[in-house]
C-alpha positions, 0 to 999 in steps of 0.5 A: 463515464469513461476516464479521461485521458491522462493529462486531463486527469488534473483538470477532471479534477479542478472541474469537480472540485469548482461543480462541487463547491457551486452546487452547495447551498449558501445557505446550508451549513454543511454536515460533519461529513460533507465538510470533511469530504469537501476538505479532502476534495480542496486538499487534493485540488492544491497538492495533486498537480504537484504529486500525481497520487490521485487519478479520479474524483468520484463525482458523487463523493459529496452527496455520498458524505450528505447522505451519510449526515441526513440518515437516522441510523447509529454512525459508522466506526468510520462516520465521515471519514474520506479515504481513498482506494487503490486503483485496482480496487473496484468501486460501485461507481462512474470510474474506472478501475485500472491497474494504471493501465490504458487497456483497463481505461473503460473497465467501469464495472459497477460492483464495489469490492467486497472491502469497498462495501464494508468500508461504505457501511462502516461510514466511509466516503469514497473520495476516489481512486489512488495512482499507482505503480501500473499493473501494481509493480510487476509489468518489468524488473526495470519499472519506476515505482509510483509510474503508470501511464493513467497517473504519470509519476506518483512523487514523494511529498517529503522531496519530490524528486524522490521515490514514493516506492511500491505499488500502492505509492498513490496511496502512500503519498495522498496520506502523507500529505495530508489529502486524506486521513487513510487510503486502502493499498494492496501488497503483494510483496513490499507495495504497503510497507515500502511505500508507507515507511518512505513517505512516513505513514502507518502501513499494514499488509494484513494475514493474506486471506483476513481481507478479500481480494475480490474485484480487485486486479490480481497478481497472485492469489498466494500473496495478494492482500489488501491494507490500511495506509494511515497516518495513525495506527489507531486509524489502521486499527479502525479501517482493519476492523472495518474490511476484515472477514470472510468472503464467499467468493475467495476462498483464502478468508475462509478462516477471517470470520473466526480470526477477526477482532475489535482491533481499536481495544487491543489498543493501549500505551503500555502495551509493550511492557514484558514483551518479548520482541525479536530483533532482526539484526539480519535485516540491517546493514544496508542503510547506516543512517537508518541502523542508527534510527533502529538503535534509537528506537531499540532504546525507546522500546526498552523504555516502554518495557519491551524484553528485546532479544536480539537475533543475528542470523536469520537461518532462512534461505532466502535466495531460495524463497526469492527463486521460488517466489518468482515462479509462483508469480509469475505463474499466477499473474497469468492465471489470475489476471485471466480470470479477472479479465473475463468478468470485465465489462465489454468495453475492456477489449483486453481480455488475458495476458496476451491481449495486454502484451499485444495492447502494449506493443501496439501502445508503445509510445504511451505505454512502455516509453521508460520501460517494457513488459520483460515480466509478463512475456514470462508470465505468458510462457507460464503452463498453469496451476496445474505445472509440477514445477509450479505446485513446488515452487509454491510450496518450497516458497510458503514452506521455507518463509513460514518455517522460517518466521515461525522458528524465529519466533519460537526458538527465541520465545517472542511474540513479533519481531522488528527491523528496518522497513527500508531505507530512506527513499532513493531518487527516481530514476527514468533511466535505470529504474528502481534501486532497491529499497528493502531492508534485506528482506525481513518484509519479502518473509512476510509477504510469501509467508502470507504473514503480518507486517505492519511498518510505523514512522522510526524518524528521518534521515535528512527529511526523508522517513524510515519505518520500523517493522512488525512482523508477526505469526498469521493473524496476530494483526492484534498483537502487532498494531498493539505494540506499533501503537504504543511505540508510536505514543512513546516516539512521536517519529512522524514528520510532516512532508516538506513538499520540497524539490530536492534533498540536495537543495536542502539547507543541510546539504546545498553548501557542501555540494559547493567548493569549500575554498 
């Protein structure tokens, strides 16, 4: 079924919502399952038209959830649970899989992303796709994030007039509000953390390489990782325990399957007590209302029993890593996007990067209205993975990010180190695009390093959620979603969104944007 076109998207929706509730016996009680899929369904009818963080409903998403209560076998770890993917995520479905483009509108695949499979077997039930930033961020450096022209613009539940930040900002913002208990994001550099820290959600970007990156639109296979967005880090722990492993097909997880754990056991309220942690002061300065949020969490985790040391200098070229990363993706972008277009159905005409350059161009009305496609005519002048100033450029960037961290955390004897995921979420802007976001680039370490991050609700600044960061060396996902767990019971700093217009139209604010005479 091929989707339709984007200002239908709502009405798809309305209008398999309405077939999925007439068609439920009146008779029959529905199961634990089907009613927490019909639940998700009726949530995503009330708030989508406001958020635009859903594209598509699977049609066949309750009679998934039905078949799941009517079968005899043990119950997933997952049993139930609705969730959503991304939309570059493939699923074994009627729905396309996107990337937010109009070129991948027909890219109905009929395969399940290896994480799209665990996920089913563990219990799940795949509601349906998540918008996203189109072509997950890295079409311009002028992008908005949360904009595609499948999705139109992914709003911020907390001010809609406010940045869901990131690639995976449908995802983000479905779970913020509640439509979902967790949906599946992918990052590649800050399109997990930065979107879960600005609707205040449980987020992690797992080691690169602990979770498959099959059938799921690349960018580039040195920094691609899929994760849980959650509105807990024990849901996070559950769905990590679910989809991690290795995967024949990429070669990244070869090592997953030895490195795997029951993350959901790791978990315990005491788990901070005489642990080491690191304190990214490089990482703050950029935000005094959320510094001050980080000094109140600081205090919180020397309450919980956690030995904090703070670090002031990072002694980790960073300018240098952020050139070197931009080569990098640049080069595999083209490279990678190449190869996953070859194995798309014959329906998708746009077979590499220059076919979707050229589809733009000629699409420029839908397609580029608020901002062009500057990254990827770099990304076509590209020479391959075979280009010397490619290999070093990737092995300066991985070396100096992972040198770095791993210095950080021996010389100062700790076992993770924390900071500010980003600041309060900046306003969307069509004119100018993003603003940055970052937190001085303690995540973008993690992100080229292929490291850990995980980010967990730090509180608000007036309505609008900051994250607090955990980043530690590969695969310590145990360490950290331990000790993100326990300052979540000790700090209680999730909010629930407010749905409202502006922060400006706030009580606390809209008298002083008035004379005071």
């Amino acid at each position: 079924m091929a989707r339709p076109a984007p200002k239908a998207c709502a009405i798809h929706i309305l209008l398999l919502t309405a077939a999925f509730f007439t068609t439920s016996a009146a008779t029959r009680q529905p199961g634990p399952a089907e009613q927490a899929t019909l639940a998700a369904i009726a949530r995503i009818e009330a708030l989508n038209p406001r958020l635009n963080a859903v594209t598509a409903i699977d049609p066949d998403a309750v009679a998934q959830a039905r078949a799941l209560d009517r079968q005899r076998r043990a119950r997933g770890p997952l049993f139930g649970m609705p969730l959503l993917v991304k939309d570059n995520i493939e699923t074994a479905d009627s729905l396309p899989t996107t990337a937010g483009s109009l070129a991948l509108h027909d890219n109905v695949t009929g395969r399940d992303a290896p994480l799209v499979a665990r996920l089913r077997a563990a219990g799940a039930v795949i509601v349906g796709k998540a918008s996203l930033s189109e072509w997950a961020n890295i079409r311009s450096s002028r992008s908005i994030s949360g904009w595609s022209a499948i999705g139109g613009q992914v709003r911020n539940p907390h001010a809609l007039d406010r940045s869901p930040c990131g690639s995976s900002s449908g995802s983000a913002a479905a779970v913020a509000a509640g439509m979902v208990p967790a949906a599946i994001g992918t990052e590649t550099d800050g399109s997990i953390s930065c979107p879960a820290a600005m609707t205040g959600i449980v987020g992690l970007k797992p080691t690169v390489g602990l979770v498959s990156r099959t059938h799921i639109v690349p960018i580039s296979h040195s920094q691609d990782t899929p994760g849980p967005m959650t509105r807990t880090v024990r849901d996070a722990a559950l769905i990590l325990s679910a989809i991690a492993g290795s995967d024949p097909a990429d070669p990244a997880t070869a090592q997953a399957d030895a490195h795997r754990a029951d993350y959901v056991a790791a978990l315990r309220p005491d788990a901070l007590r005489g642990q080491r942690i690191g304190v990214m002061r490089f990482a703050t300065g950029f935000s005094p209302a959320t510094d001050a949020l980080f000094e109140r969490a600081l205090a919180q985790l020397r309450a919980a029993g956690a030995i904090l040391v703070d670090i002031s200098e990072s002694g980790i070229d960073r300018r240098a890593i952020g050139d070197a990363e931009f080569t990098v993706l640049r080069t595999e972008l083209k490279a990678d996007l190449n190869a996953y277009l070859a194995t798309t159905p014959p329906a998708v005409k746009s077979r590499t990067l220059a076919d979707i350059i050229a589809f733009n161009a000629a699409n420029a009305p839908a397609e580029m209205p608020l901002f062009a496609q500057e990254s990827f005519l770099q990304a076509e002048t590209t020479k391959g993975l075979s280009d010397p100033a490619y290999l070093q450029a990737r092995e300066t960037s991985r070396r100096l990010a992972a040198e770095g961290l791993d210095r950080l955390l021996a010389d100062n004897k700790v076992v993770a180190l924390i900071g500010p995921t980003a600041t309060p979420a900046f306003p969307i802007d069509s004119v100018n695009g993003d603003r940055s976001g970052g937190s001085g680039g303690a995540g973008s370490l993690a992100a080229v390093s292929g490291y850990p991050h995980l980010t967990v609700p730090m509180g608000a600044v007036r309505g609008l959620p900051v994250g607090l960061s955990f980043i530690g060396p590969a695969w310590s996902e145990a360490t950290l979603l331990a000790l993100g767990h326990a300052y979540e019971q000790a700090s209680r700093a999730r909010i629930e969104p407010g749905f409202i217009d502006s922060i400006e139209a706030g009580a606390d604010i809209a008298p002083f944007l008035r004379p005071q005479r």
